[in-house]
N, C-alpha and C positions, 0 to 999 in steps of 0.2 A: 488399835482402833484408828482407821483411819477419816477424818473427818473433810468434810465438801461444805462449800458455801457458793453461794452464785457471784457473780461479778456483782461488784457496787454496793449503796449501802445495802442491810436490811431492808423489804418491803412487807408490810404483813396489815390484816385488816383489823380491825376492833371496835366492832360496834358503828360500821358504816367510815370511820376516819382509815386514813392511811398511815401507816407509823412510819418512820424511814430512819426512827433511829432506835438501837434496841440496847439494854446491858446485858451482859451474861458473866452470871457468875460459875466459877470454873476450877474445879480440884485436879490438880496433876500430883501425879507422883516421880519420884525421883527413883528409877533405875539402880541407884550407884546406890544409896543406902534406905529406898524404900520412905523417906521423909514427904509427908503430903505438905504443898503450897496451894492456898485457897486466898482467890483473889478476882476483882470482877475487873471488866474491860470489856468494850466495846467493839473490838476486832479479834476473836480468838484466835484464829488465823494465823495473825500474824506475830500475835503475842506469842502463842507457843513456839513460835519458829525464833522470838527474839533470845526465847529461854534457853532453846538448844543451840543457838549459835553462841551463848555465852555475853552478852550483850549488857547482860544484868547480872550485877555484883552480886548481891546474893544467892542468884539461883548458879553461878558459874560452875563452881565445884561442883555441884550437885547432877551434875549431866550426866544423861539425858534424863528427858522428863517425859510423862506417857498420859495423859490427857484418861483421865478415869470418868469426869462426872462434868457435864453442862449444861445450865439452865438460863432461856434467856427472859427478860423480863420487859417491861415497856418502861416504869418508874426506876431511878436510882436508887431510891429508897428501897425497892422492895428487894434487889439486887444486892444491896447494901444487910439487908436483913437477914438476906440467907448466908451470903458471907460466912458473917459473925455464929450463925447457926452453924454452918461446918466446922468452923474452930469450935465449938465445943466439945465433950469428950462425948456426947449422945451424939453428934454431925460427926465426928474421924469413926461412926461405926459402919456408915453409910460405906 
């Protein structure tokens, strides 16, 4: 799956406001043994490319990683919410 984003922050409308800034919560999987990481961040982008370049201790070993599910949000809380909803074993069926 290859994923596009536009230059710059997020722009998106909501009820007449401008948002410019968004979370997205986001499941990758890991290639090498199939292990999903769920975790939200504000640039997928760039985060995924931090994962495969090895950058992040935890995810190191586990490369590469394949971008399965993302969902972006306007609150951290709500971002926050689904998170925790993917870690559980009704979310890893998704």
């Amino acid at each position: 799956m290859q994923v596009r984003f536009p230059p710059g922050p997020p722009r998106r409308t909501y009820y007449g406001a401008i948002i410019t800034y968004m979370f997205i919560a986001y499941v990758l999987r890991s290639l090498k043994n199939s292990q999903l990481l769920c975790r939200i961040y504000d640039n997928l982008q760039q985060r995924i490319e931090t994962h495969n370049k090895g950058n992040v201790a935890f995810t190191k070993t586990k490369r590469p990683w394949k971008l399965i599910l993302a969902e972006a949000y306007i609150s951290q809380e709500d971002a926050l919410r689904r998170e925790k909803y993917f870690k559980t074993t009704q979310g890893k069926t998704l």
